[in-house]
CHARMM-style PDB file with segment names, atoms N, HN, CA, C and O in Angstrom:
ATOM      1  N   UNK     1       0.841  -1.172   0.000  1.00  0.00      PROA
ATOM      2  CA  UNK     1       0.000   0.000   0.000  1.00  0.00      PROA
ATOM      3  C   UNK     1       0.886   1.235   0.000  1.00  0.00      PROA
ATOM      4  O   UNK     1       1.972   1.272   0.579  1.00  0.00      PROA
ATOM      5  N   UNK     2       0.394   2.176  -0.639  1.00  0.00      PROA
ATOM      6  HN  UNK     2      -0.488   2.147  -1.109  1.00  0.00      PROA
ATOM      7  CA  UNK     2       1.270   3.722  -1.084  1.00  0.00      PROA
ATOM      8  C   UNK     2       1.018   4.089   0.062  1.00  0.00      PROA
ATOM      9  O   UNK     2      -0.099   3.828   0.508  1.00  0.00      PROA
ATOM     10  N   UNK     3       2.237   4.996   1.102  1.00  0.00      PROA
ATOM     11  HN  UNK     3       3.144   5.208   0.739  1.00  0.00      PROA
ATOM     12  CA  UNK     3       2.533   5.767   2.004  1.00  0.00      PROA
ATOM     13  C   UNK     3       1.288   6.651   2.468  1.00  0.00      PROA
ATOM     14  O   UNK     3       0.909   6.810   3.629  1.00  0.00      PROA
ATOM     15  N   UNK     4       0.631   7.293   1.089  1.00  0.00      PROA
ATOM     16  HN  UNK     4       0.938   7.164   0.146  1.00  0.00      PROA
ATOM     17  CA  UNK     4      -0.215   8.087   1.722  1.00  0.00      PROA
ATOM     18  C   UNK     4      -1.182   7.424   1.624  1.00  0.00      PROA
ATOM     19  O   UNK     4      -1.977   8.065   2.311  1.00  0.00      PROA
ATOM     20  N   UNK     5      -1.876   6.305   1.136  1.00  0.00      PROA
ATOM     21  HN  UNK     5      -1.231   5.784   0.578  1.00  0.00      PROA
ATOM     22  CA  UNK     5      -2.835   5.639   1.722  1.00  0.00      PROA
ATOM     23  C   UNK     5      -3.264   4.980   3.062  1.00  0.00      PROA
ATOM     24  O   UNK     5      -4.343   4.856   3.642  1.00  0.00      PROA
ATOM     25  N   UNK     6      -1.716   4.531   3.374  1.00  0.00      PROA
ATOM     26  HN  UNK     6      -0.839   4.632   2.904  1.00  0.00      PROA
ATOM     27  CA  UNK     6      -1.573   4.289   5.017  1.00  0.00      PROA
ATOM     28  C   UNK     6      -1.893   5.520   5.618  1.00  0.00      PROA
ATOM     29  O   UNK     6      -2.590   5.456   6.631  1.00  0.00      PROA
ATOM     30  N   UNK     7      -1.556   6.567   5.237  1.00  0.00      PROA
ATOM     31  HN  UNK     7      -0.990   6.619   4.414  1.00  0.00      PROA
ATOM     32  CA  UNK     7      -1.649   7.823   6.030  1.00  0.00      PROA
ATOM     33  C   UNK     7      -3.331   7.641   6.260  1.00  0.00      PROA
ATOM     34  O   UNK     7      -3.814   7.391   7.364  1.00  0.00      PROA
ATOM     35  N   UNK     8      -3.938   7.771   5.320  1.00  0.00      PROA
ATOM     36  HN  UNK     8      -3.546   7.975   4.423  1.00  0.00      PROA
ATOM     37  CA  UNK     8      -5.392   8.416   5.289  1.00  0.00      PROA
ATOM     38  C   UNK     8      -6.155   6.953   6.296  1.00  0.00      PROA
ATOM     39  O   UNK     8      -7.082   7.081   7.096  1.00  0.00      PROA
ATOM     40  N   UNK     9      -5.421   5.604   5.942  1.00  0.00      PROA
ATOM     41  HN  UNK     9      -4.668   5.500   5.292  1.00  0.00      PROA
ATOM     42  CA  UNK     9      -6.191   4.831   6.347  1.00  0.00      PROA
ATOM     43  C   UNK     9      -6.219   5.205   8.209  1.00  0.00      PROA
ATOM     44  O   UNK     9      -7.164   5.332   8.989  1.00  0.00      PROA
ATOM     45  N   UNK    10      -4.812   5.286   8.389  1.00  0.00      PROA
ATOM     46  HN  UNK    10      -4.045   5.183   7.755  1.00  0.00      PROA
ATOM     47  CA  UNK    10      -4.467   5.616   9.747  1.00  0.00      PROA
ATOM     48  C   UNK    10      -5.279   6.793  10.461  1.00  0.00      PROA
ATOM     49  O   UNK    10      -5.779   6.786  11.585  1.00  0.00      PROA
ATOM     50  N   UNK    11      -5.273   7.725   9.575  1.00  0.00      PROA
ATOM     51  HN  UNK    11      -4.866   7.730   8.661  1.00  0.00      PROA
ATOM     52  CA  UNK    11      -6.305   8.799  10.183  1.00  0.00      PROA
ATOM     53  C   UNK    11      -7.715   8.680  10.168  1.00  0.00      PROA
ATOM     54  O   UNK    11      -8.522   9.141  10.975  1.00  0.00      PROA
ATOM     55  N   UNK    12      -7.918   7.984   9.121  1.00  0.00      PROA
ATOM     56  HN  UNK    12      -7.263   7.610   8.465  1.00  0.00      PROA
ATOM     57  CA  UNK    12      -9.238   7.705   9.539  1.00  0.00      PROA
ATOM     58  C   UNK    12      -9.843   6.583  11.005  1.00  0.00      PROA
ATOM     59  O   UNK    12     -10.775   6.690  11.802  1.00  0.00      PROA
ATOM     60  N   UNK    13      -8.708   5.510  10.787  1.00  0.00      PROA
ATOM     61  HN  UNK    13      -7.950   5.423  10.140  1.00  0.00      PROA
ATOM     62  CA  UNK    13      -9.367   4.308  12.215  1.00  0.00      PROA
ATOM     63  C   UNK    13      -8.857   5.518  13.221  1.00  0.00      PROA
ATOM     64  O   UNK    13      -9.765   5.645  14.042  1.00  0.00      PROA
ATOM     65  N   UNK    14      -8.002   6.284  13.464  1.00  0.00      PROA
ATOM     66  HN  UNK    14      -7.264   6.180  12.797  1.00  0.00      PROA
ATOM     67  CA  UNK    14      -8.158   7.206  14.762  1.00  0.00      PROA
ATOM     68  C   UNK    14     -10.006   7.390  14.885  1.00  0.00      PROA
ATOM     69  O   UNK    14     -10.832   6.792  15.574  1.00  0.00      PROA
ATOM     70  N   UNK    15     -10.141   8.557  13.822  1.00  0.00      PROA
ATOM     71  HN  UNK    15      -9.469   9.043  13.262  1.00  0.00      PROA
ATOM     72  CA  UNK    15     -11.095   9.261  13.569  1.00  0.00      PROA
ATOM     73  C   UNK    15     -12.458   8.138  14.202  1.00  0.00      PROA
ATOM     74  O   UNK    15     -13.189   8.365  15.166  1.00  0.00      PROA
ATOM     75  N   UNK    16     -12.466   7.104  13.433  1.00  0.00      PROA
ATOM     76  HN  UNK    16     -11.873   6.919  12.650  1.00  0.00      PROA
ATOM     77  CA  UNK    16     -13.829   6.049  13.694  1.00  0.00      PROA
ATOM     78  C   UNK    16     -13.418   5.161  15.581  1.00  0.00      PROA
ATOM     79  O   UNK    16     -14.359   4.642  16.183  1.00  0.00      PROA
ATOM     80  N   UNK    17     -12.259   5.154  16.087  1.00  0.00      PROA
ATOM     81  HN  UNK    17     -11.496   5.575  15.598  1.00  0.00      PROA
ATOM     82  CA  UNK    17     -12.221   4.995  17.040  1.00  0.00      PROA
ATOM     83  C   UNK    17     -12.239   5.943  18.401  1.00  0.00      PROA
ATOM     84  O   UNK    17     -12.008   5.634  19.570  1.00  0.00      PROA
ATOM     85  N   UNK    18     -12.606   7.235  17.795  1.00  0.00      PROA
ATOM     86  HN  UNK    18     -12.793   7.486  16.845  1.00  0.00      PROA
ATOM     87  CA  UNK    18     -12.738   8.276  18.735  1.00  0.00      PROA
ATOM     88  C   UNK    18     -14.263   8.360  18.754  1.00  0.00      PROA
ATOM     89  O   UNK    18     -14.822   8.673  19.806  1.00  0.00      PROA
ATOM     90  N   UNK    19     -15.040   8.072  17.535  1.00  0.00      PROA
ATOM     91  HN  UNK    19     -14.586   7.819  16.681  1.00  0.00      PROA
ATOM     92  CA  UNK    19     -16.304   8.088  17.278  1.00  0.00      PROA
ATOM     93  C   UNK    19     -17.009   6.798  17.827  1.00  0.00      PROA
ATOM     94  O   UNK    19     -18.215   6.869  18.061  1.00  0.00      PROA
ATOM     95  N   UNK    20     -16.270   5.513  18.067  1.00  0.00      PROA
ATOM     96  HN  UNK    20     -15.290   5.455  17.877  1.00  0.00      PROA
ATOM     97  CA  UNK    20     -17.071   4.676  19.017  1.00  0.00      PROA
ATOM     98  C   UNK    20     -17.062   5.205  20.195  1.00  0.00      PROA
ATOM     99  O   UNK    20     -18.034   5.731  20.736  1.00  0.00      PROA
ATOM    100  N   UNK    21     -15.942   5.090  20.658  1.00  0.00      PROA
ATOM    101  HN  UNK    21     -15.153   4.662  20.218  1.00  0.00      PROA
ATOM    102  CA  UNK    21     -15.668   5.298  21.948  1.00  0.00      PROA
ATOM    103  C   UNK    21     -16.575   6.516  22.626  1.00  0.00      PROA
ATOM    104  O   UNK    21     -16.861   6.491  23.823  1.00  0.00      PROA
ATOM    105  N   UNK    22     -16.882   7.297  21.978  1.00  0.00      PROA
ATOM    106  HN  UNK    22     -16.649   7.317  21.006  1.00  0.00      PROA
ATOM    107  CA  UNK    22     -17.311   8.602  22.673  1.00  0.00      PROA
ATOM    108  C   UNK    22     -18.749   8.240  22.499  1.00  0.00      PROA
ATOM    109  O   UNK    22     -19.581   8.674  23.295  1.00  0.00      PROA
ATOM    110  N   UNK    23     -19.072   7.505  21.550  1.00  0.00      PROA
ATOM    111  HN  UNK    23     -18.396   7.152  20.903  1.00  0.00      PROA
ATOM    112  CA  UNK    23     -20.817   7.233  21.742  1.00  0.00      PROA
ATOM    113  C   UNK    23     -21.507   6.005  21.808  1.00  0.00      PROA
ATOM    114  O   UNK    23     -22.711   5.850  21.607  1.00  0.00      PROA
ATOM    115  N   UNK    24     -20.606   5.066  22.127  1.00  0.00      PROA
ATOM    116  HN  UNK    24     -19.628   5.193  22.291  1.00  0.00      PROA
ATOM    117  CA  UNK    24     -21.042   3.683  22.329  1.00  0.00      PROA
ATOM    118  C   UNK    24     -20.433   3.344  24.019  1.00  0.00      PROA
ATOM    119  O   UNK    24     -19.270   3.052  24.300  1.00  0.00      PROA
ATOM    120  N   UNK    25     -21.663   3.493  25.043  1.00  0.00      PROA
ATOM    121  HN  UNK    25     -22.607   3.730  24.814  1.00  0.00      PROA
ATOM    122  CA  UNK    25     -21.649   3.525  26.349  1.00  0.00      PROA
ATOM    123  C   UNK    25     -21.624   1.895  26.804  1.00  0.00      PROA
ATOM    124  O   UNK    25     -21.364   1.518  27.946  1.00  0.00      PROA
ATOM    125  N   UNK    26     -21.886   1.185  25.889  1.00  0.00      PROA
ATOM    126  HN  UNK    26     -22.097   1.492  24.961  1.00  0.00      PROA
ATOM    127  CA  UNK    26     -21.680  -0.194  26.487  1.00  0.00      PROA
ATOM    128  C   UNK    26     -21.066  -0.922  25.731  1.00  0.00      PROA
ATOM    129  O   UNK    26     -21.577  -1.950  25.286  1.00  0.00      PROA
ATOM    130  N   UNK    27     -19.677  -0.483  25.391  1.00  0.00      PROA
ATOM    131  HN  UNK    27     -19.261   0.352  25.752  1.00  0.00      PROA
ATOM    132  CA  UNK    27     -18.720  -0.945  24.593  1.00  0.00      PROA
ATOM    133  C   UNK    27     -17.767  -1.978  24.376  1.00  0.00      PROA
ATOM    134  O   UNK    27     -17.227  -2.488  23.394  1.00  0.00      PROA
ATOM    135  N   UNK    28     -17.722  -2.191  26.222  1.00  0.00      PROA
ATOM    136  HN  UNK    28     -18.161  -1.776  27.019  1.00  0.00      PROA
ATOM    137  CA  UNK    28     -17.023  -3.743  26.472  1.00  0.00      PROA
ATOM    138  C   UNK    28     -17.744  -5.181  26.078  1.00  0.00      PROA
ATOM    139  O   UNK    28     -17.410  -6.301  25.693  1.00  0.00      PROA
ATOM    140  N   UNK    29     -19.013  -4.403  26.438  1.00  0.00      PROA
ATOM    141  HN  UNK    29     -19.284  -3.493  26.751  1.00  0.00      PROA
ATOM    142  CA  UNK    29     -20.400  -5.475  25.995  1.00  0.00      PROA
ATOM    143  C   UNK    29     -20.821  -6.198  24.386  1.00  0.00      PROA
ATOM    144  O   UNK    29     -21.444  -7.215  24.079  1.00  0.00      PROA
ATOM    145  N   UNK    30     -20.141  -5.116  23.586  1.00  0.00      PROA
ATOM    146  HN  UNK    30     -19.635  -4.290  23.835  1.00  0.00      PROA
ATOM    147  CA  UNK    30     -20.660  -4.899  22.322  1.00  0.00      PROA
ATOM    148  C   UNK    30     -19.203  -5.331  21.434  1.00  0.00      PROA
ATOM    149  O   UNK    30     -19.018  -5.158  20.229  1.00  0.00      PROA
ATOM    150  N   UNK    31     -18.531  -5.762  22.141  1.00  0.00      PROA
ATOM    151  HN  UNK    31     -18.681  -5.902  23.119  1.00  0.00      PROA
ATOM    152  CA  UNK    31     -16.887  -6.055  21.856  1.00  0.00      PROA
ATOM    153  C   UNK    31     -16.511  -6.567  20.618  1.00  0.00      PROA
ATOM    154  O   UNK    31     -15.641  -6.299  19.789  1.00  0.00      PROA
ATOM    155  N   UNK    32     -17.689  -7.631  20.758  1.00  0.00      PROA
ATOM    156  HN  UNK    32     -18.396  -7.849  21.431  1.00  0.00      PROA
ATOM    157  CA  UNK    32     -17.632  -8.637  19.791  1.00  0.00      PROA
ATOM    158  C   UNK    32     -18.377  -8.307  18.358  1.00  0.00      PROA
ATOM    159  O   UNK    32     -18.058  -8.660  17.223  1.00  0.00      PROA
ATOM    160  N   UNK    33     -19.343  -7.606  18.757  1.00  0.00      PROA
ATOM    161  HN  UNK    33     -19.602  -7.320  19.680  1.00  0.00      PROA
ATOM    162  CA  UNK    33     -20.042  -7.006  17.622  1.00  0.00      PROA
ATOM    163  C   UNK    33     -18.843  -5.815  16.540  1.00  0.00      PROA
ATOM    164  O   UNK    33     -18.599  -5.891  15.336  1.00  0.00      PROA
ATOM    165  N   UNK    34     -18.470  -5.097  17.281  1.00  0.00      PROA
ATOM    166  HN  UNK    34     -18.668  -5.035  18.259  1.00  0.00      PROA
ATOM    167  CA  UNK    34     -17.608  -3.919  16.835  1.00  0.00      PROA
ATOM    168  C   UNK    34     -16.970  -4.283  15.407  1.00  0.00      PROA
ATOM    169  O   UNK    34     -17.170  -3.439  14.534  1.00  0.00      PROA
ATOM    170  N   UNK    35     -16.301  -5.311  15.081  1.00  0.00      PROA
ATOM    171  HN  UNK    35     -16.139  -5.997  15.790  1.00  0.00      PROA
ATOM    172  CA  UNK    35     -15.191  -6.034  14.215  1.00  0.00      PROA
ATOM    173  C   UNK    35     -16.163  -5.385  13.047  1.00  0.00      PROA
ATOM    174  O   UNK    35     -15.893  -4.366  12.412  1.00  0.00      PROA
ATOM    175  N   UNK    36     -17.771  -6.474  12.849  1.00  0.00      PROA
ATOM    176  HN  UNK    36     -17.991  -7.302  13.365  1.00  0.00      PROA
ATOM    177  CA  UNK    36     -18.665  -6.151  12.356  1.00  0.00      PROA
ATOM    178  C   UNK    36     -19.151  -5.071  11.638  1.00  0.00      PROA
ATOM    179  O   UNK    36     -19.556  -4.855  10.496  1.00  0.00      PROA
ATOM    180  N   UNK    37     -18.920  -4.229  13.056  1.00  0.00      PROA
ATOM    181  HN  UNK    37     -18.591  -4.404  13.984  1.00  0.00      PROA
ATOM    182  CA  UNK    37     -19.830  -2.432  12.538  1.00  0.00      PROA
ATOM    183  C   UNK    37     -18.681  -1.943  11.451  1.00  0.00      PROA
ATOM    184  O   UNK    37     -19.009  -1.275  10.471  1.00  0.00      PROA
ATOM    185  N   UNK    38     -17.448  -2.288  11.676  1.00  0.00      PROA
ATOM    186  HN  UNK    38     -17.182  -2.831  12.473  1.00  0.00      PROA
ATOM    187  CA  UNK    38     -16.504  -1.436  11.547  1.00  0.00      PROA
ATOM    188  C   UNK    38     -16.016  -1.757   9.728  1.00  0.00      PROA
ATOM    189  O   UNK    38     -15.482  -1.043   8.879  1.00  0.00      PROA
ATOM    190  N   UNK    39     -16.595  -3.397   9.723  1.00  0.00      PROA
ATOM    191  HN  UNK    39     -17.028  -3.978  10.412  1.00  0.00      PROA
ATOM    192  CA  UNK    39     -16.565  -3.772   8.356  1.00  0.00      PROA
ATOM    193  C   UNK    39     -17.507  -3.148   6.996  1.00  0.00      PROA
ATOM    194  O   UNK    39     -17.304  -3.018   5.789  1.00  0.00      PROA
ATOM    195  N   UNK    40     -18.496  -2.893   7.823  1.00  0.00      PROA
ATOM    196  HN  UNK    40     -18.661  -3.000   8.803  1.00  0.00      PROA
ATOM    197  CA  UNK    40     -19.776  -2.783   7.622  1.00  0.00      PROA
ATOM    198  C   UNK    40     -19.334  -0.878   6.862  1.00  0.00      PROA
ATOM    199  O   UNK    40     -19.238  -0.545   5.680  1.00  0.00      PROA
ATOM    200  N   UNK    41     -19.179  -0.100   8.026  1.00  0.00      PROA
ATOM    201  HN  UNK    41     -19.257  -0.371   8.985  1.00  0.00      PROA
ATOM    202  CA  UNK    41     -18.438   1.324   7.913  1.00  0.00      PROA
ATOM    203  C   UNK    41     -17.192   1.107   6.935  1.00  0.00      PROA
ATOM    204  O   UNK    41     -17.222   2.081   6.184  1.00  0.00      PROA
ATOM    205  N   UNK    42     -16.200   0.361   6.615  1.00  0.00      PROA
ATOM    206  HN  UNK    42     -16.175  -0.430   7.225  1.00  0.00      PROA
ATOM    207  CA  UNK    42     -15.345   0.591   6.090  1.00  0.00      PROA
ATOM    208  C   UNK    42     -16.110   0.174   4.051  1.00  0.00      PROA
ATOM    209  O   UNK    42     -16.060   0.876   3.041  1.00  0.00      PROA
ATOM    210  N   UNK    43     -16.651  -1.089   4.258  1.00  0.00      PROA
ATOM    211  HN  UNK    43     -16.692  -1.659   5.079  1.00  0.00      PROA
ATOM    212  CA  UNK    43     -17.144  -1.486   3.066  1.00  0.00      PROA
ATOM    213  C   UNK    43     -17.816   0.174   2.235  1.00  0.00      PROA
ATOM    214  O   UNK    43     -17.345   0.691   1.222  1.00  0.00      PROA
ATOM    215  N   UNK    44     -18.933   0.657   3.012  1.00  0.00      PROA
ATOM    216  HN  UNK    44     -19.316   0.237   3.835  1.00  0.00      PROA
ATOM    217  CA  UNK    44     -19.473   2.000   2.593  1.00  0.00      PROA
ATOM    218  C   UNK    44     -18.619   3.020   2.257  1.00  0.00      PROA
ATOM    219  O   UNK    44     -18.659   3.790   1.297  1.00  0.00      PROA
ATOM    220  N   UNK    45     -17.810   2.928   3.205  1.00  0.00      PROA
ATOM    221  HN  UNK    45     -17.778   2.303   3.985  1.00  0.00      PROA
ATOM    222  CA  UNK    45     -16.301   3.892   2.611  1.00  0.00      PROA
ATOM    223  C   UNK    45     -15.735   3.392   1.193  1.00  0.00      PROA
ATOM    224  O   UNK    45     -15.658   4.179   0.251  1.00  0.00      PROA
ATOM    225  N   UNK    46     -15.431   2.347   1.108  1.00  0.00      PROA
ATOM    226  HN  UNK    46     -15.494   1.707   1.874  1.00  0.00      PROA
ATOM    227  CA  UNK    46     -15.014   1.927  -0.173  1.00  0.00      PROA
ATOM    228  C   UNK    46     -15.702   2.285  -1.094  1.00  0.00      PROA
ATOM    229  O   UNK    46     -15.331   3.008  -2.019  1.00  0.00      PROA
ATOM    230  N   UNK    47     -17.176   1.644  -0.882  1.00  0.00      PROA
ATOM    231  HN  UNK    47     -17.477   1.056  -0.131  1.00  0.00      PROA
ATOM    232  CA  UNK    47     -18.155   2.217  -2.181  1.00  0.00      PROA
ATOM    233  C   UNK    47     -18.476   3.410  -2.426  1.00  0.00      PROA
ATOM    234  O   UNK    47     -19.276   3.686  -3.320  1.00  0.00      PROA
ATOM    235  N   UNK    48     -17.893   4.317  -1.660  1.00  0.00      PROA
ATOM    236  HN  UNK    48     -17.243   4.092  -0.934  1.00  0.00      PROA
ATOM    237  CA  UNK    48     -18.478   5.870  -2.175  1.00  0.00      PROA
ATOM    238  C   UNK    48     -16.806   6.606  -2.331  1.00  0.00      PROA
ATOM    239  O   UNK    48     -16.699   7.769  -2.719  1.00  0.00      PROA
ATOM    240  N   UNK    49     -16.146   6.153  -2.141  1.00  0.00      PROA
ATOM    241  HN  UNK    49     -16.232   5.208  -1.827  1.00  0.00      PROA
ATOM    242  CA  UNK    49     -14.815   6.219  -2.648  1.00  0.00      PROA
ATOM    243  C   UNK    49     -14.643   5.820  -4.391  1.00  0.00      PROA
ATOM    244  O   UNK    49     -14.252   6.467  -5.362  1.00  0.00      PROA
ATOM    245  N   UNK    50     -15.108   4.545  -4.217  1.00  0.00      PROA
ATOM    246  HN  UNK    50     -15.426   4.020  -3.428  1.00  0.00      PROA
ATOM    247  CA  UNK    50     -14.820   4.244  -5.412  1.00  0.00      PROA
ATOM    248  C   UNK    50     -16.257   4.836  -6.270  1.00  0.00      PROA
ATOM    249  O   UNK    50     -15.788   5.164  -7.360  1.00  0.00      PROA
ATOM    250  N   UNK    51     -17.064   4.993  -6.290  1.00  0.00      PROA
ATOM    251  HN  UNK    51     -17.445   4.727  -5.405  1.00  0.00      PROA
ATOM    252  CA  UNK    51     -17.824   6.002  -7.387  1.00  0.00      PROA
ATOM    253  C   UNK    51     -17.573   7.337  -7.511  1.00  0.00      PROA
ATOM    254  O   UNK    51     -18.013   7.991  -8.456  1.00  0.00      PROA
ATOM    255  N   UNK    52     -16.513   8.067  -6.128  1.00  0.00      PROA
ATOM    256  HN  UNK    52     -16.155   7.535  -5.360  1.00  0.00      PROA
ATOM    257  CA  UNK    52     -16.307   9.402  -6.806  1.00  0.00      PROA
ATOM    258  C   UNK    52     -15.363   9.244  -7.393  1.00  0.00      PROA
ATOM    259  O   UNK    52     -15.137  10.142  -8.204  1.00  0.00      PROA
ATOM    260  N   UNK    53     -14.343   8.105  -7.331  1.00  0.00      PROA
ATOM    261  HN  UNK    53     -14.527   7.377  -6.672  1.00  0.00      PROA
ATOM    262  CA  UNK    53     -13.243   8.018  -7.829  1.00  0.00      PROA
ATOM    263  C   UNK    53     -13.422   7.629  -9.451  1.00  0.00      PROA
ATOM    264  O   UNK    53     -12.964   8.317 -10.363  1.00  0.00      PROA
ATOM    265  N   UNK    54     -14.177   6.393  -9.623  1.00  0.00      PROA
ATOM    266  HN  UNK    54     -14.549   5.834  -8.882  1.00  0.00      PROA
ATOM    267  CA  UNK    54     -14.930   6.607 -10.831  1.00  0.00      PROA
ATOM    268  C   UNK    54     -15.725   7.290 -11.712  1.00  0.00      PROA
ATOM    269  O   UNK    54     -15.817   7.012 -12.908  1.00  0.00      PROA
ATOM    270  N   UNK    55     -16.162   7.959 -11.288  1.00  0.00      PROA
ATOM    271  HN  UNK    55     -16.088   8.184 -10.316  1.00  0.00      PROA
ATOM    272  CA  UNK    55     -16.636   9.186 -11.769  1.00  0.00      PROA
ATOM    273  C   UNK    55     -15.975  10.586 -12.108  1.00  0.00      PROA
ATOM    274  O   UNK    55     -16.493  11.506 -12.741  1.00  0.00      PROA
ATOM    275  N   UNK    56     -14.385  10.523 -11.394  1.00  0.00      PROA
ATOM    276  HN  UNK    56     -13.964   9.775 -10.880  1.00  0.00      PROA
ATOM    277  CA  UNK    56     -13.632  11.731 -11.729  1.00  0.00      PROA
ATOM    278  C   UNK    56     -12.826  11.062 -12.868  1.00  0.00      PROA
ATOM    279  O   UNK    56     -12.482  11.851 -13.747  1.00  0.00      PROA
ATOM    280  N   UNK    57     -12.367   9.482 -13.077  1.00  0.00      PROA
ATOM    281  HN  UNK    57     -12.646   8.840 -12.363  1.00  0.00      PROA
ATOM    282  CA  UNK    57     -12.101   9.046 -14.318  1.00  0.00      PROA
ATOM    283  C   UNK    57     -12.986   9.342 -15.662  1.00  0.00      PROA
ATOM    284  O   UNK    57     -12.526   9.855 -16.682  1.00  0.00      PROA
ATOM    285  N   UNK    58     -14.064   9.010 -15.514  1.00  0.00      PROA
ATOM    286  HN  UNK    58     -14.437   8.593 -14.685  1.00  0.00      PROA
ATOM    287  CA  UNK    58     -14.781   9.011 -16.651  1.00  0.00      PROA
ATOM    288  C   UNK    58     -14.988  10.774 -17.058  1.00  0.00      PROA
ATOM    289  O   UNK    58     -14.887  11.140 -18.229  1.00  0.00      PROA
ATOM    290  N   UNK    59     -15.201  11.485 -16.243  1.00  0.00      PROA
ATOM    291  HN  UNK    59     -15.283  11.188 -15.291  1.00  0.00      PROA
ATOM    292  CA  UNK    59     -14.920  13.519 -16.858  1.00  0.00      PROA
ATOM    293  C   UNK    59     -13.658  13.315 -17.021  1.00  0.00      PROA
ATOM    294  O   UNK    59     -13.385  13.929 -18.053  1.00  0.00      PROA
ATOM    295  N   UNK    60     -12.680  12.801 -16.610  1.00  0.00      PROA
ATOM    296  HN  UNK    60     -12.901  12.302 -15.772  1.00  0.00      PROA
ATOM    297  CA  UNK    60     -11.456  12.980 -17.463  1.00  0.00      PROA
ATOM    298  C   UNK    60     -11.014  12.225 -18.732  1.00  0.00      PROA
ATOM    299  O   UNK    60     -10.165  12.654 -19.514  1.00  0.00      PROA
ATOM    300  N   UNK    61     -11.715  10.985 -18.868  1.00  0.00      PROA
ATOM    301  HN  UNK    61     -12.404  10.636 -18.233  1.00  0.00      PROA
ATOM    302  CA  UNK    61     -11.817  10.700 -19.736  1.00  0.00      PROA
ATOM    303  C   UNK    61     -12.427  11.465 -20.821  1.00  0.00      PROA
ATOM    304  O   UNK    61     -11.908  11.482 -21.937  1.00  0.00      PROA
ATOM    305  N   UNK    62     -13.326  11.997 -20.595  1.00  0.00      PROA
ATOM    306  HN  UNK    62     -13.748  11.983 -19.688  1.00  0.00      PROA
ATOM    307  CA  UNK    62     -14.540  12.438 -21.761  1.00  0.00      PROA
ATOM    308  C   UNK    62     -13.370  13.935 -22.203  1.00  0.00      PROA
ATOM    309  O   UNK    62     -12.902  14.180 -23.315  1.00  0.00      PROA
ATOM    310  N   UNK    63     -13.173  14.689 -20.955  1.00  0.00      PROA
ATOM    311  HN  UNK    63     -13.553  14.489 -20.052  1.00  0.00      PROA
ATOM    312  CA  UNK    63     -12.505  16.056 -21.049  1.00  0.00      PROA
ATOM    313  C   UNK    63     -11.409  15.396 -22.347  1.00  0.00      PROA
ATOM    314  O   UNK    63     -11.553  15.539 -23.561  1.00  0.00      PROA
ATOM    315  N   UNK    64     -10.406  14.717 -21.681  1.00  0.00      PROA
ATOM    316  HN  UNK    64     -10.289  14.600 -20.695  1.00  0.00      PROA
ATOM    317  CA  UNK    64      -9.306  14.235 -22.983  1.00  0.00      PROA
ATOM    318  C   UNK    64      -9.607  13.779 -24.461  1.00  0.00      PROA
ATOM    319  O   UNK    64      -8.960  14.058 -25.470  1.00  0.00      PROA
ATOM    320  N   UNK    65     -10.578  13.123 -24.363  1.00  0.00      PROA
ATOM    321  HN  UNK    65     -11.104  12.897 -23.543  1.00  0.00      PROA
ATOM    322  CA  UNK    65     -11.578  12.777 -25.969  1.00  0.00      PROA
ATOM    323  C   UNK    65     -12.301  13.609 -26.912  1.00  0.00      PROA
ATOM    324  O   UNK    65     -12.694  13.533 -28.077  1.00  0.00      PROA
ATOM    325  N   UNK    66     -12.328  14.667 -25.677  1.00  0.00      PROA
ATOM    326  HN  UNK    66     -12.009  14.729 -24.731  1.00  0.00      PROA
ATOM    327  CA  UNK    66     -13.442  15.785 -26.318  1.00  0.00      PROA
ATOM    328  C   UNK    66     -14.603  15.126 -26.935  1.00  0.00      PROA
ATOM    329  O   UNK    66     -15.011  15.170 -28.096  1.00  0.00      PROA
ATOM    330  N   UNK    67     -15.053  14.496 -25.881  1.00  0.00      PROA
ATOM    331  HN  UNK    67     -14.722  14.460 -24.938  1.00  0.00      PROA
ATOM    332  CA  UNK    67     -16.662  13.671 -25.920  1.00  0.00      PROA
ATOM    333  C   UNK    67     -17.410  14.708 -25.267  1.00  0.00      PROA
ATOM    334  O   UNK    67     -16.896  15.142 -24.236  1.00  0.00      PROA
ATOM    335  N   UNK    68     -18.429  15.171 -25.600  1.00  0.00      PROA
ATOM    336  HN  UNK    68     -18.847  14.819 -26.438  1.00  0.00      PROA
ATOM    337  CA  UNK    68     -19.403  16.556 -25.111  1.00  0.00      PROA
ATOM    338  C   UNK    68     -19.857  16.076 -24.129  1.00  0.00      PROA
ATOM    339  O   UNK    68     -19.920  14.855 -23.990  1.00  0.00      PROA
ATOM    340  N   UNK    69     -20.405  17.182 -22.952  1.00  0.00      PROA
ATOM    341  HN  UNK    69     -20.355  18.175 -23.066  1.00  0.00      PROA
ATOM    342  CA  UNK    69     -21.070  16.737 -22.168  1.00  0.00      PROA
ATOM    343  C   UNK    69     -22.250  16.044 -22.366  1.00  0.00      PROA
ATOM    344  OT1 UNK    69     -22.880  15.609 -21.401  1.00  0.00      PROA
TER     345      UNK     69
END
């Protein structure tokens, strides 16, 4: 994985582990569940990652082709 992807990945599990912690009050309880949520949160990240990311390919595609809007 590229340097700054570790970066972003790293800042983000801070980010989502400051966000359990501060609002999930029965957290030791829910321990086992967490792995889960967190798959669940990361998968959605991917998919809206990857459609803006796809989507800034394809205007650059079109921009370079001079395919009209």
């Amino acid at each position: 994985m590229k340097t700054i992807y570790q970066d972003i990945a790293t800042k983000l599990s801070e980010q989502l582990a400051e966000v359990f912690c501060a609002h999930e009050d029965e957290i030791a309880t829910r321990a086992r569940l967490i792995d889960a949520e967190i798959a669940e949160i990361t998968r959605q990240i991917g998919l809206e990652a990857t459609q803006k990311i796809l989507t800034h390919a394809l205007e650059q595609e079109v921009k370079k082709n001079g395919i009209p809007d």
